[in-house]
C-alpha positions as CSV (number, residue, x, y, z in Angstrom):
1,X,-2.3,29.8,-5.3
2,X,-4.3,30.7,-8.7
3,X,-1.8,28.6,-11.9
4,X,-4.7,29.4,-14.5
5,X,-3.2,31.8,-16.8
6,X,-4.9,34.7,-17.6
7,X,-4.5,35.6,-21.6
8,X,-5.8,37.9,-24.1
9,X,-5.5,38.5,-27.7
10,X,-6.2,41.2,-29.7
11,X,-5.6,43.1,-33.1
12,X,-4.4,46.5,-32.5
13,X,-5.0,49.3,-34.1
14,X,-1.6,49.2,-35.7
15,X,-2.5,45.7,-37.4
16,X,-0.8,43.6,-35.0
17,X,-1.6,40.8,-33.0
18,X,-1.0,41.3,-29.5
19,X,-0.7,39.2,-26.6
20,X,-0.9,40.1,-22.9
21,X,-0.9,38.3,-19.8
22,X,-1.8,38.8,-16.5
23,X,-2.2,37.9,-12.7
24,X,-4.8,38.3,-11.8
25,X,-8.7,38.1,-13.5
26,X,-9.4,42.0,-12.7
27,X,-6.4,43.7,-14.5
28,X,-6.9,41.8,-17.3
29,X,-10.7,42.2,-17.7
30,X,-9.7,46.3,-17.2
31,X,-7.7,45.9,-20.3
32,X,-10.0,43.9,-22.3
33,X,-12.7,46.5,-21.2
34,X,-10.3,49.6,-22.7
35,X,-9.9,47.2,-26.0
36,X,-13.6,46.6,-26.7
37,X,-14.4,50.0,-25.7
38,X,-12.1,50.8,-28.4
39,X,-14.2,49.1,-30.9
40,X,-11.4,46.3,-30.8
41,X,-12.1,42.3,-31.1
42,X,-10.0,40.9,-27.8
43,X,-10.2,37.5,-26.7
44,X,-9.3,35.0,-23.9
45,X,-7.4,32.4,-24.4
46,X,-6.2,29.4,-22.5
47,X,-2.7,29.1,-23.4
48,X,-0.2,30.5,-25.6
49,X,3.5,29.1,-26.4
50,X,6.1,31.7,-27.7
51,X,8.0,28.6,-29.7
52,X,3.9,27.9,-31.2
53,X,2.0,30.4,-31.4
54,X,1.7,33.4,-33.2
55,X,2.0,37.2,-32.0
56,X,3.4,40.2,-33.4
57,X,3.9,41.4,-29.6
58,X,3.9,38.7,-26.4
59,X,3.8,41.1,-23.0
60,X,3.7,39.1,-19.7
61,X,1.9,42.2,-17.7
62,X,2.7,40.3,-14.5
63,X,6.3,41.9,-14.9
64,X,6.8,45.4,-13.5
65,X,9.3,46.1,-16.3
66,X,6.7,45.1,-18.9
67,X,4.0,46.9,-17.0
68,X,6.3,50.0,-17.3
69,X,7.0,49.7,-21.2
70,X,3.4,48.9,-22.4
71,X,0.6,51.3,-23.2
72,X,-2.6,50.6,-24.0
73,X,-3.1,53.7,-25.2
74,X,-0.6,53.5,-27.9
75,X,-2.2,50.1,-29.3
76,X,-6.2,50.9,-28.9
């Protein structure tokens, strides 16, 4: 069982910071392909604490109901 967390960060095109993770290595390099390809800066990052850390926007993609609310479309 894969425990490394698979995290991205990015600054929309709305101005906020956005954080997204994910279960797996291929959905989240599909996102960060759609970010960059909209001219976006995205990064990986290790770890990220709600309590810590700062984000305009946390979504844990490897929840259908968060799956269901976000889209990409409406940030890039």
């Amino acid at each position: 069982m894969e425990t490394e967390r698979k995290i991205i960060k990015f600054g929309a095109s709305t101005g906020f910071t956005v954080v997204l993770e994910f279960g797996s290595d291929a959905e989240m390099l599909e996102y960060r392909n759609k970010i960059e390809n909209a001219g976006l800066k995205c990064e990986a990052i290790n770890s990220f604490n709600m309590n810590f850390d700062e984000a305009d926007l946390f979504m844990d993609m490897r929840s259908l109901e968060c799956r269901e609310q976000f889209d990409i479309e409406d940030w890039i």
